[in-house]
DRENNU-505751 format. One record per residue (C-alpha): residue in three letters; x, z, y. Coordinates in steps of 0.5 Angstrom, whole numbers, padded with zeros to 4 digits, always signed. Example, Ala and Ser with C-alpha at 12.3 -4.5 7.8 and 13.67 -1.06 7.14 Angstrom:
% residues 2
ALA+0025+0016-0009 SER+0027+0014-0002 
END
This chain:
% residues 453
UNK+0000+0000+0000 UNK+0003-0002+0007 UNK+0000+0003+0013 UNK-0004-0001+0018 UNK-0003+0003+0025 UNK-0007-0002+0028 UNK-0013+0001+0025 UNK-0010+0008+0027 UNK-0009+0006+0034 UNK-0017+0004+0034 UNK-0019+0011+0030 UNK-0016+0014+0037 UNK-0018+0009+0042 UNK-0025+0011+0040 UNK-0025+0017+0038 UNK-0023+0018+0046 UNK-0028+0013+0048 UNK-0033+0017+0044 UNK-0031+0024+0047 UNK-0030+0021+0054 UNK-0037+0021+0054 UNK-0039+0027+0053 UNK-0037+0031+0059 UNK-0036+0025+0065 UNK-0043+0024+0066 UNK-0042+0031+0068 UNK-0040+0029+0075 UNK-0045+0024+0075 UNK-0051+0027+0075 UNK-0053+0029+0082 UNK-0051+0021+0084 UNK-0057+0019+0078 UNK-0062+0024+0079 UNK-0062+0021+0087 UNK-0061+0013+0084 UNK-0067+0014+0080 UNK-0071+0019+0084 UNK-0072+0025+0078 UNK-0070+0032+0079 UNK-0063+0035+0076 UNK-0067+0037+0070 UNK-0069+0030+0068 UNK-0063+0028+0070 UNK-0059+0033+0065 UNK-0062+0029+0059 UNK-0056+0024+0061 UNK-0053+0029+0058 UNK-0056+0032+0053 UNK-0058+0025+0050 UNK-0052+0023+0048 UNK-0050+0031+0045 UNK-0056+0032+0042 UNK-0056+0026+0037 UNK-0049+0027+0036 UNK-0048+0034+0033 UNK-0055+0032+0030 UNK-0054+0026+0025 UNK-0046+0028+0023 UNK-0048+0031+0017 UNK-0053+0025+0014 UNK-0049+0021+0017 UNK-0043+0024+0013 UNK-0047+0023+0007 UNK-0050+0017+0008 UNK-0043+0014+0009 UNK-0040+0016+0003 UNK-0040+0010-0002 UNK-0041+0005+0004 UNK-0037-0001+0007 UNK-0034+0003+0012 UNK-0032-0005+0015 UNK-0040-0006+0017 UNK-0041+0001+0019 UNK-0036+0001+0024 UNK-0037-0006+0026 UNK-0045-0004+0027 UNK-0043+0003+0031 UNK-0038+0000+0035 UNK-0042-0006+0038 UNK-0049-0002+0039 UNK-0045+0004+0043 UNK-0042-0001+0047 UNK-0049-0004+0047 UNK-0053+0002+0049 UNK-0048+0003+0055 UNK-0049-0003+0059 UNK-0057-0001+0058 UNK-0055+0006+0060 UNK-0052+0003+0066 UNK-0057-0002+0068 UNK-0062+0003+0068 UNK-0068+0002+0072 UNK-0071+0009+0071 UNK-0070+0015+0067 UNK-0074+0014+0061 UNK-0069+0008+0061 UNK-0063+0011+0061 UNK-0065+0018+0056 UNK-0068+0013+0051 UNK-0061+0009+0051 UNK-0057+0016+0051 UNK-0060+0018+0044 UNK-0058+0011+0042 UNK-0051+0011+0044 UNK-0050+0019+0041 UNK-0053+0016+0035 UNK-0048+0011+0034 UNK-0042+0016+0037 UNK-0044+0021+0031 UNK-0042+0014+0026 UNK-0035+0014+0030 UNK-0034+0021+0030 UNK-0035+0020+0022 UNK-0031+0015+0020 UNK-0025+0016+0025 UNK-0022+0021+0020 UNK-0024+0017+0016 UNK-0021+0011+0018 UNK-0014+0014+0019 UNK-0013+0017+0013 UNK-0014+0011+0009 UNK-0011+0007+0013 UNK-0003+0010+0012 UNK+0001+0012+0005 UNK+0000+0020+0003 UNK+0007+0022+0006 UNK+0005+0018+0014 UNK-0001+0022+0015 UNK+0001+0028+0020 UNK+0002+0023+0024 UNK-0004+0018+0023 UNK-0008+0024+0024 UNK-0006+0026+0029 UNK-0007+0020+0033 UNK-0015+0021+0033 UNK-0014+0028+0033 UNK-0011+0028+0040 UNK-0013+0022+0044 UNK-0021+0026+0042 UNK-0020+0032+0046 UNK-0016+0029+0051 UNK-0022+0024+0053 UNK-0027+0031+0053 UNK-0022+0034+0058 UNK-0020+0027+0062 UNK-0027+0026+0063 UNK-0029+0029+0068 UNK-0023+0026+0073 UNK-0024+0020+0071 UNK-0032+0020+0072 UNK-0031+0023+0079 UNK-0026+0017+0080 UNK-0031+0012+0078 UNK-0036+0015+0082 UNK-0033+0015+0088 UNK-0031+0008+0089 UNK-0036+0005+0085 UNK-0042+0009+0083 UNK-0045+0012+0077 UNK-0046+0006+0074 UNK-0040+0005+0073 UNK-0038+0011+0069 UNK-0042+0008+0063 UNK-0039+0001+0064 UNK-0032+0002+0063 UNK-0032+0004+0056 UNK-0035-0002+0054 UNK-0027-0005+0055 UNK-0024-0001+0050 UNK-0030-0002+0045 UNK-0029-0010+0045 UNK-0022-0009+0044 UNK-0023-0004+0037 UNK-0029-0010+0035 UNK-0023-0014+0035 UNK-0018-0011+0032 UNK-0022-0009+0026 UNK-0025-0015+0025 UNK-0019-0018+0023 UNK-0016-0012+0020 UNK-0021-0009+0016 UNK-0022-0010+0010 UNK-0029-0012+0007 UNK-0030-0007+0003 UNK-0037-0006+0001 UNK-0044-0007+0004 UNK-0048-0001+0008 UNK-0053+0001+0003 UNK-0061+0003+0007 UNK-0063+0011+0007 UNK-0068+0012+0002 UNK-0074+0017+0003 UNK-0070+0024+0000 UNK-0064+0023+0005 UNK-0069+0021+0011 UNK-0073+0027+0010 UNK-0066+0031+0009 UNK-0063+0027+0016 UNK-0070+0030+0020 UNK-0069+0037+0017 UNK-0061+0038+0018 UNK-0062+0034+0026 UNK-0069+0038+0027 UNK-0064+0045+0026 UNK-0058+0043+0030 UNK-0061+0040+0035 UNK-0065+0046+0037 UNK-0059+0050+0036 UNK-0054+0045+0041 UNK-0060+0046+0046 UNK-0061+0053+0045 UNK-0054+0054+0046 UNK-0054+0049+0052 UNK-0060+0052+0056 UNK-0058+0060+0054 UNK-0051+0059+0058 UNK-0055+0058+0064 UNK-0062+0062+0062 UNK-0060+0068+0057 UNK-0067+0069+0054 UNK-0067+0061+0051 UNK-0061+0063+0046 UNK-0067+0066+0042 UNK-0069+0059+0041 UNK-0063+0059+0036 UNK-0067+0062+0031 UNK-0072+0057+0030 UNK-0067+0052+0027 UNK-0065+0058+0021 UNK-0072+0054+0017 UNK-0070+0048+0017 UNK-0062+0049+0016 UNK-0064+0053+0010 UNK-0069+0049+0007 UNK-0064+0043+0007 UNK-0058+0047+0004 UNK-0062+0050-0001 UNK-0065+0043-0003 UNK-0060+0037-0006 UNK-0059+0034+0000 UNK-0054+0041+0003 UNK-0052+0043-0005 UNK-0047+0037-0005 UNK-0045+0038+0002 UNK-0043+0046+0001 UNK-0040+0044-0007 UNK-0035+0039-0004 UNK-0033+0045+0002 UNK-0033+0050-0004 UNK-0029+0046-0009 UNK-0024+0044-0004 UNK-0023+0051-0001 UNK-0025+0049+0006 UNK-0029+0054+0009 UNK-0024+0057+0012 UNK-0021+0051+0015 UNK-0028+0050+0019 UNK-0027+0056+0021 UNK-0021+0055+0024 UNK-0023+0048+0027 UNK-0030+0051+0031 UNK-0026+0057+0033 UNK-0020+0053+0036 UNK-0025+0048+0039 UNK-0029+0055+0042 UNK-0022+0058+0045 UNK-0020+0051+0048 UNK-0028+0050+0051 UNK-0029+0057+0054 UNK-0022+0057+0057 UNK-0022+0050+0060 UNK-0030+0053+0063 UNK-0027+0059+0065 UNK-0020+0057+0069 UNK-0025+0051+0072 UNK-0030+0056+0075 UNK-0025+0062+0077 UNK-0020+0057+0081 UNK-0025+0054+0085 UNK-0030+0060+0085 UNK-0026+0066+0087 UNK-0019+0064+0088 UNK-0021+0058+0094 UNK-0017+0053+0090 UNK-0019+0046+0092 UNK-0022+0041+0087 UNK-0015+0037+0087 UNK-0011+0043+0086 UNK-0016+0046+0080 UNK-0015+0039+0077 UNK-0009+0038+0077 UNK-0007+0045+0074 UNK-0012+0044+0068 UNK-0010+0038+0067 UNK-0003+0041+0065 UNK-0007+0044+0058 UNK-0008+0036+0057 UNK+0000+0034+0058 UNK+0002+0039+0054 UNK-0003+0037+0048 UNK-0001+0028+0049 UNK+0007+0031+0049 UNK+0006+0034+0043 UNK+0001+0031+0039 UNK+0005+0026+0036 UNK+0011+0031+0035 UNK+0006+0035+0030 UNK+0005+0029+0026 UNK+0012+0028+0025 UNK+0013+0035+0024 UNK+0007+0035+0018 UNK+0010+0030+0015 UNK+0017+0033+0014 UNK+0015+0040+0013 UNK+0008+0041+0011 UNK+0000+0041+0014 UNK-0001+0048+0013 UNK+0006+0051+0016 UNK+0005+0046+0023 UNK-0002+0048+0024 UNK-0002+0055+0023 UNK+0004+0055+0029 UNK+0000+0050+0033 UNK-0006+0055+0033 UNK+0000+0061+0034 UNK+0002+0058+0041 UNK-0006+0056+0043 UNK-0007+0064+0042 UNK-0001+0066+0046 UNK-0002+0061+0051 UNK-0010+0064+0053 UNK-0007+0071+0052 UNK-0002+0071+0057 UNK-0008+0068+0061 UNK-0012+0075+0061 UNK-0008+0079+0065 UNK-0007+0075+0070 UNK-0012+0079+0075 UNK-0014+0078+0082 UNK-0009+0072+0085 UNK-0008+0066+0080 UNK-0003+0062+0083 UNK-0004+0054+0080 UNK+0003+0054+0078 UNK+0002+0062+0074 UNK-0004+0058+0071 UNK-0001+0051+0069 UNK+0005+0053+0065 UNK+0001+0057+0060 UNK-0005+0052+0060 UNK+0002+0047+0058 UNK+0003+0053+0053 UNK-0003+0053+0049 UNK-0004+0046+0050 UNK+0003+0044+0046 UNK-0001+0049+0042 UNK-0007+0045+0040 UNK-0003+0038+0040 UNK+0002+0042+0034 UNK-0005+0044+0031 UNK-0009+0038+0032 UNK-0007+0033+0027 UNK-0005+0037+0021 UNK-0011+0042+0021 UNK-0014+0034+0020 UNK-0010+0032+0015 UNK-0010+0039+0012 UNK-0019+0038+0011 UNK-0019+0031+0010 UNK-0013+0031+0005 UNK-0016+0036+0000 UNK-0023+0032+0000 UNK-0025+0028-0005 UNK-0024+0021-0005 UNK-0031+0020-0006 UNK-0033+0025-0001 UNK-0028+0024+0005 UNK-0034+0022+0010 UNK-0038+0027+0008 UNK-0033+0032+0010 UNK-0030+0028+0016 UNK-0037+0030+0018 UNK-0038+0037+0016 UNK-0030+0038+0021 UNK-0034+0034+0027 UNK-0039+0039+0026 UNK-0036+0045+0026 UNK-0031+0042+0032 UNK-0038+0040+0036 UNK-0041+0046+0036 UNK-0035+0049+0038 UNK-0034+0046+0045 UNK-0041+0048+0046 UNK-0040+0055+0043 UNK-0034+0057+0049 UNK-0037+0055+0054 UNK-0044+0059+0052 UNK-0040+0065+0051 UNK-0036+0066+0056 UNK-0042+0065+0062 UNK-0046+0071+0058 UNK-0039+0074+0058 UNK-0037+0074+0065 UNK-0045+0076+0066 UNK-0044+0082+0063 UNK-0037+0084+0065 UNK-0039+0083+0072 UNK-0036+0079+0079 UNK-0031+0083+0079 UNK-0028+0082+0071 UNK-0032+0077+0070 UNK-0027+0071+0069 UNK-0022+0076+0065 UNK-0027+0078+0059 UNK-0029+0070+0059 UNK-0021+0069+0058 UNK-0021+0075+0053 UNK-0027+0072+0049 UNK-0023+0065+0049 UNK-0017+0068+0046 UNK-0017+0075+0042 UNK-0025+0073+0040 UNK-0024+0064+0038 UNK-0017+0063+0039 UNK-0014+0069+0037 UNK-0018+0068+0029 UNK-0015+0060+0027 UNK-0009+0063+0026 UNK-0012+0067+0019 UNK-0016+0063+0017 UNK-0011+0056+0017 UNK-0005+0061+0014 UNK-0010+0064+0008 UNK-0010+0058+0003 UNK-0018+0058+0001 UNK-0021+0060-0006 UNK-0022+0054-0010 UNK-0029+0054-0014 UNK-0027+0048-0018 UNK-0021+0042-0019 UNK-0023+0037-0014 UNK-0019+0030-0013 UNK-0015+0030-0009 UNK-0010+0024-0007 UNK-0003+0025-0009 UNK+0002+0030-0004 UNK+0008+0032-0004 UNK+0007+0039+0001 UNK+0001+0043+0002 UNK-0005+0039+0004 UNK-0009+0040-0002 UNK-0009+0049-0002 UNK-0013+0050+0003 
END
């Protein structure tokens, strides 16, 4: 087998455009509720469209896809994201847009999916730290460029534009993957089993993401959250989420999604709470609070690819457990700052922890898809994307309902100790103690640790 890292490229280009798009409307919606005349309520549907079918569908999807031709599915999703995004910005009202938004998530979640996917196919075993680690840092880099490049695009094009600028990036990876991908199989239609396990799953996830989305800003809508243990519990006792949890406990997974969710948590929350406490109580200008989070960024896109190679040569557990050590670190040397950050106090220890997470990154990938079954590697490149999406919308959740608790006064210190000791802080255990296997899964072929996990 040769590897093809052109396919890797394009498993990176999309996962950035895909997670791009999940924070640079942000800046955008007090621009797209005054241009289609709805209030800012109506206008957050911008948001929630897109993030409510992605985090909704990832688990069908996964299940869906395992077996299918992974050349159409990818062909199929990439075209109709690109396609929703001009519809998006063509919009010539709301119902429009919303309607378009649920489209583009829906195809996103198939992205989401088959990235990992697509990466660890494409290379040998021995070349896959680095493989993984391409999608695995150019995603979360697009979340936290996001609203930098949304606020650029607004200011000298208009909110239209921010939707059409992926389009670009879409057209190339259409390209690329077909004339690089091989054929290899055709998409086969849901039948009703799986249909009725899709609504279920998405009903109970949807209600969960938007109760953590509307609690962060109105507390007593958290309790929505129970609303979705009935049909999440009715789909993992069922067939459809018996498989999904046999494979995890097969492959001893479950404490390498642990870590996945509480490292994309730690890395939310801090990224929400440095942003707001810079400009809200220390009178740092928007510029100068941009400039200094994007050091966590840096810090990450240096030391994304130096993870991979060291994964390779030293092993995925070894360099992921590092990784998440120096993420700790970095957000704990946060938390006793006190009253008068500086930028330059806050950058160097953002770049700490973003070095951390570029470390952490593409091995803990390659850690979860390396011991997944051949036949199950989008099932659990759906159930990680899980795991990581409710975990960006988790941080932040918490760390507002922190910093109300704590007060005006501390507010910014307990959700930077929230960030650190409560989500970071546990990736390091759970990634460093191997999980319990509860049967022989098929793992292809290591030389190092990537199938204890």
């Amino acid at each position: 087998m040769r590897d093809r890292w052109v396919l890797v490229a394009v498993a990176g280009a999309l996962s950035f455009v895909a997670m791009l798009d999940m924070n640079i409307v942000n800046v955008a919606l007090a621009d797209i509720a005054e241009g289609l005349h709805v209030s800012a309520a109506t206008a957050q549907w911008a948001v929630l469209g897109y993030q409510l079918p992605v985090v909704a569908l990832l688990l069908p999807i996964g299940r869906w896809l395992d077996g299918a031709g992974t050349r159409y599915a990818l062909l199929a999703a990439t075209a109709g994201f690109a396609l929703c995004s001009a519809l998006v910005a063509l919009s010539p009202w709301a119902a429009w847009l919303i309607a378009a938004r649920v489209g583009q998530g829906a195809c996103a979640a198939v992205l989401f999916v088959l990235m990992p996917v697509l990466a660890i196919r494409a290379v040998r075993p021995e070349a896959r730290g680095r493989a993984m680690s391409v999608p695995a840092t150019l995603g979360p880099l697009g979340a936290v460029t996001g609203p930098a490049v949304g606020g650029l695009l607004l200011d000298q094009l208009g909110w239209r534009w921010v939707f059409l600028v992926k389009i670009p990036f879409c057209l190339a990876a259409l390209a690329v993957a077909w004339k690089a991908m091989p054929r290899d199989g055709a998409l086969r239609v849901p039948d009703r089993r799986s249909l009725a396990d899709a609504l279920s799953v998405a009903g109970g996830l949807a209600v969960l993401l938007l109760a953590l989305t509307l609690g962060s800003e109105q507390p007593p809508w958290f309790l929505l959250a129970a609303a979705a243990v009935p049909p999440l519990w009715w789909w993992l006792r069922g067939p459809g989420g018996r498989p999904v949890a046999g494979v995890l406990r097969a492959a001893g997974l479950f404490r390498a999604h642990g870590a996945v969710l509480a490292s994309a948590a730690g890395f939310a929350a801090m990224h929400y709470v440095v942003a707001l406490h810079l400009q809200q109580d220390e009178g740092v200008s928007a510029t100068a609070t941009g400039l200094t989070v994007l050091a966590f960024p840096l810090g990450m896109g240096l030391a994304g690819p130096l993870g991979g190679r060291l994964a390779d040569r030293y092993g995925f557990r070894r360099v992921a457990v590092t990784g998440a050590a120096l993420t700790a670190a970095g957000l704990l040397l946060l938390v006793p700052l006190g009253d008068g950050w500086s930028p330059s106090d806050v950058a160097w220890r953002l770049a700490l922890a973003g070095i951390g997470m570029g470390l952490n990154g593409g091995p803990t990938q390659a850690l979860v898809m390396g011991a997944a079954p051949p036949e199950r590697t989008a099932t659990v490149g759906s159930t990680v994307q899980v795991a990581r999406s409710l975990g960006f919308t988790l941080g932040p959740a918490l760390a507002t309902a922190a910093w109300a608790l704590a007060g005006s006064g501390h507010g910014a210190r307990a959700g930077l100790a929230l960030a650190a000791a409560a989500a970071a802080c546990p990736a390091v255990p759970l990634l460093a103690l191997p999980g319990r296997r509860t049967a022989v899964a098929t793992v292809p072929e290591r030389t190092t640790d990537t199938v204890s996990t």
